[in-house]
C-alpha positions as CSV (number, residue, x, y, z in Angstrom):
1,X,30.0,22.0,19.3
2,X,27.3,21.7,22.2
3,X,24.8,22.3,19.2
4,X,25.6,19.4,17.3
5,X,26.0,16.9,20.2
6,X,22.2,17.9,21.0
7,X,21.3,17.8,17.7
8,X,23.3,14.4,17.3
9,X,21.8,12.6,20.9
10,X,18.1,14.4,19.6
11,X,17.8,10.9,17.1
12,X,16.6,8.1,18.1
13,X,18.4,5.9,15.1
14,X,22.2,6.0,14.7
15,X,23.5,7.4,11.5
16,X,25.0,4.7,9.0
17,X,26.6,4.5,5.9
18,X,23.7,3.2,3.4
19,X,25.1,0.0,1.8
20,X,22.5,1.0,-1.4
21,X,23.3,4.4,-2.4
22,X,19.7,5.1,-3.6
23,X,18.5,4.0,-0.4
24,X,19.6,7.1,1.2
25,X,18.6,6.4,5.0
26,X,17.3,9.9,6.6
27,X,17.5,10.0,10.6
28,X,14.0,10.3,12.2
29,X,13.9,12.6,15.1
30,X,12.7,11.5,18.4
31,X,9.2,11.8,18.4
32,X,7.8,14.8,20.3
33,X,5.1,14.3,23.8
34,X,1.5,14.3,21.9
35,X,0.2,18.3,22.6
36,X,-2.0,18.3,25.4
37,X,-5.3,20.3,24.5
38,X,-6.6,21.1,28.0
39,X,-3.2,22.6,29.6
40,X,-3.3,23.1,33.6
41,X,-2.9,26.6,35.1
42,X,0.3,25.4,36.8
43,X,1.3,24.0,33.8
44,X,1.5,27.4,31.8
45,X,4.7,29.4,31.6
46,X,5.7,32.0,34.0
47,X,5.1,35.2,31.7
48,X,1.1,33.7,31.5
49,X,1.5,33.3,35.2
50,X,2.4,37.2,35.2
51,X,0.1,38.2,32.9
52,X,-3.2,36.5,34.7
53,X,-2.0,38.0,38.3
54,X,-1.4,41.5,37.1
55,X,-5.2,41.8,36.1
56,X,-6.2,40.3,39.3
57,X,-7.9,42.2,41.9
58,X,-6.3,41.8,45.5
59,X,-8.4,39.0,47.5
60,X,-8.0,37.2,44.3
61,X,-4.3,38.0,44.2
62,X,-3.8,37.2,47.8
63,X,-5.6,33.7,47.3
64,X,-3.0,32.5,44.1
65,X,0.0,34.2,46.1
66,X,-0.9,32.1,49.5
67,X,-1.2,28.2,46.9
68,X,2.3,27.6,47.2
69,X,5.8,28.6,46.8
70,X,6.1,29.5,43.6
71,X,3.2,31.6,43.5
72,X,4.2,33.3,46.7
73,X,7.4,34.6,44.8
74,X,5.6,35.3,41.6
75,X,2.6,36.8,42.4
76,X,2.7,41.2,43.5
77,X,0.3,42.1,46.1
78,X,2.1,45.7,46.6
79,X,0.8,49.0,48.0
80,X,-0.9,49.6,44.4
81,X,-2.7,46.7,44.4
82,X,-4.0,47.1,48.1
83,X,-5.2,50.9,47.0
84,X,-7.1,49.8,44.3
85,X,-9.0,47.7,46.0
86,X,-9.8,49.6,49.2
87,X,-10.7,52.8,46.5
88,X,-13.2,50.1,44.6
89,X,-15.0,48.8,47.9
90,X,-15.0,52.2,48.8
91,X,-17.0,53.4,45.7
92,X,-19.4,50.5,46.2
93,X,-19.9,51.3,50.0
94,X,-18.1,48.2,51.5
95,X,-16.6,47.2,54.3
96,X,-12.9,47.5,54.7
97,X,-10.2,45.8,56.7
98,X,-8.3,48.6,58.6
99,X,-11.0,51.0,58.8
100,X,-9.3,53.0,61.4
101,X,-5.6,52.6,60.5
102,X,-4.2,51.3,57.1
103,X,-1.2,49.8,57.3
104,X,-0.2,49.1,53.6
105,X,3.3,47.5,54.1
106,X,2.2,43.7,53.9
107,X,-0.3,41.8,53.7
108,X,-0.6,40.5,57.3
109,X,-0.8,43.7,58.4
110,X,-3.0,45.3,56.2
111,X,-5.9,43.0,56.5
112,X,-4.8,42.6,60.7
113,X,-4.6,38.8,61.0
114,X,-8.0,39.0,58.9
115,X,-6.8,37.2,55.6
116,X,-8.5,33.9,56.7
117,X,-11.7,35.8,57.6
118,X,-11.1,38.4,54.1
119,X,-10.9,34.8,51.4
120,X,-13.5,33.1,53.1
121,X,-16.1,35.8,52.9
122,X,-15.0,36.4,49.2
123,X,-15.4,32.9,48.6
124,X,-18.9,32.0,50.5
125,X,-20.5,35.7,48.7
126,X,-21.1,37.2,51.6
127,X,-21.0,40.8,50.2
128,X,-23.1,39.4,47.3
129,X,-26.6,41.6,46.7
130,X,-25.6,43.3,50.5
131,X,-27.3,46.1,49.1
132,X,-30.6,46.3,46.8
133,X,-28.6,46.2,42.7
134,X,-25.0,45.3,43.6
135,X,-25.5,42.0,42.2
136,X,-22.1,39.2,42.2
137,X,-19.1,40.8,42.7
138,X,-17.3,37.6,42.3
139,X,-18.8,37.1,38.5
140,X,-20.0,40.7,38.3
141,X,-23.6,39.7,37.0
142,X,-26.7,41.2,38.0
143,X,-27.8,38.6,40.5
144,X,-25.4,36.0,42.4
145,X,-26.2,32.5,41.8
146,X,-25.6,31.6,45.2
147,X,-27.8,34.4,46.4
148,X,-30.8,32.2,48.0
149,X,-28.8,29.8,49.8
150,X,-26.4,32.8,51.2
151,X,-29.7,34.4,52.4
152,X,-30.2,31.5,55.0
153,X,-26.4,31.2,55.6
154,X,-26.3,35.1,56.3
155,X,-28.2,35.6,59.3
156,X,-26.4,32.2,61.2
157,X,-23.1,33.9,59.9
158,X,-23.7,37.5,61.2
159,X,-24.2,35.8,65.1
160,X,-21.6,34.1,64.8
161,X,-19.1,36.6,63.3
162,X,-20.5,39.4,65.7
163,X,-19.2,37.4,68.6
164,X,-16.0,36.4,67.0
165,X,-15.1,40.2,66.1
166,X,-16.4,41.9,69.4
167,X,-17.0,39.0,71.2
168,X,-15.5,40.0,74.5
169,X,-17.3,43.6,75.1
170,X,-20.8,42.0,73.8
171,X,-19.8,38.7,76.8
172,X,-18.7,41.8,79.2
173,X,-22.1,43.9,77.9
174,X,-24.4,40.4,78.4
175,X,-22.7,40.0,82.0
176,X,-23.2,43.5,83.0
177,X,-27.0,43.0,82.3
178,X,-27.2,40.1,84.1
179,X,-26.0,41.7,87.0
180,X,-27.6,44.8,86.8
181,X,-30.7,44.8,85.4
182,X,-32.0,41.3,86.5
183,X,-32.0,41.9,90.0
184,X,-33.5,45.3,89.6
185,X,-36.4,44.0,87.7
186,X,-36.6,41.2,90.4
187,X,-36.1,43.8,93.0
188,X,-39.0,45.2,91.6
189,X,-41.6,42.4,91.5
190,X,-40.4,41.8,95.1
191,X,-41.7,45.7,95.9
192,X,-45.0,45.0,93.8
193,X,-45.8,41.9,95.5
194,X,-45.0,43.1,98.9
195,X,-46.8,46.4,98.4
196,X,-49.6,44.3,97.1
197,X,-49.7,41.9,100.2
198,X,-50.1,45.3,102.8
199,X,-53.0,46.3,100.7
């Protein structure tokens, strides 16, 4: 019954009895939304959804999964996921996050409060040509296109990342210079010029 109310509210003109019978009237269906060549990502269906993020690898994954909602819930960035990626940095001789201790049970504390850090790297190239052949691993060409302007970025970045990461034993380090080797090197030029004025 549910079929035919559809089917019967689906026509935009109301069915009459003809008053000619060789004008037979036919009903006209509602016309359908013009097909929209350039669909959206959101706009595709959830099995396409599933489909993309299963060949995705995990900063990738972890990126869709953190857009919104819907992709939070949809989108798996499991145990298998996190161990494919380590093992693929790992064969090209990168950097990890939890070098010491891997903690694979979420996100958060598998990359240790370092997921801001982890996507922005991934998405300024950082790791891009860090060794002689290793070419984009973004695009996975030969030669990163944004290689010559990440050159000048790199060295401003290291500083400033160095201090961020071990910031506080490099300050205690600086201080412990400062207080120790300064005034012996003073100390020093005080002996030399005193030990030149007895001469």
């Amino acid at each position: 019954m549910s079929i035919l109310t559809r089917r019967r509210q689906a026509t935009s003109a109301p069915l009459r009895k003809p008053s000619d019978p060789s004008a037979v009237s036919v009903p006209v269906p509602e016309q359908q939304q013009p097909h929209n060549p350039n669909p959206q990502f959101s706009t595709l269906p959830p099995e396409i959804h599933l489909l993309i993020s299963s060949h995705l690898i995990y900063p990738d994954a972890l990126s869709l999964k953190h857009t919104n909602r819907y992709f939070y819930r949809l989108v798996d960035t499991g145990v298998r996921l996190k161990v494919e990626w380590l093992m693929e940095r790992r064969k090209l001789h990168l950097e990890c996050p939890s070098n010491h201790r891997c903690d694979l049970g979420s996100d958060l504390r598998f990359c240790r409060g370092s997921v801001k850090l982890l996507m922005q790297r991934r998405r300024e190239h950082v790791e891009c040509e860090s060794r002689p052949g290793l070419g984009c691993l973004i695009y996975g060409t030969k030669e990163c296109p944004n290689a010559r302007r990440l050159r000048t970025r790199l060295k401003r970045w290291v500083s400033v990342r160095m201090l961020e990461e071990t910031g506080r034993m490099r300050i205690w380090l600086a201080g412990l210079v400062v207080l120790v080797v300064i005034p012996a090197v003073l100390g020093w030029a005080w002996m030399l010029g005193v030990m030149a004025w007895a001469w």
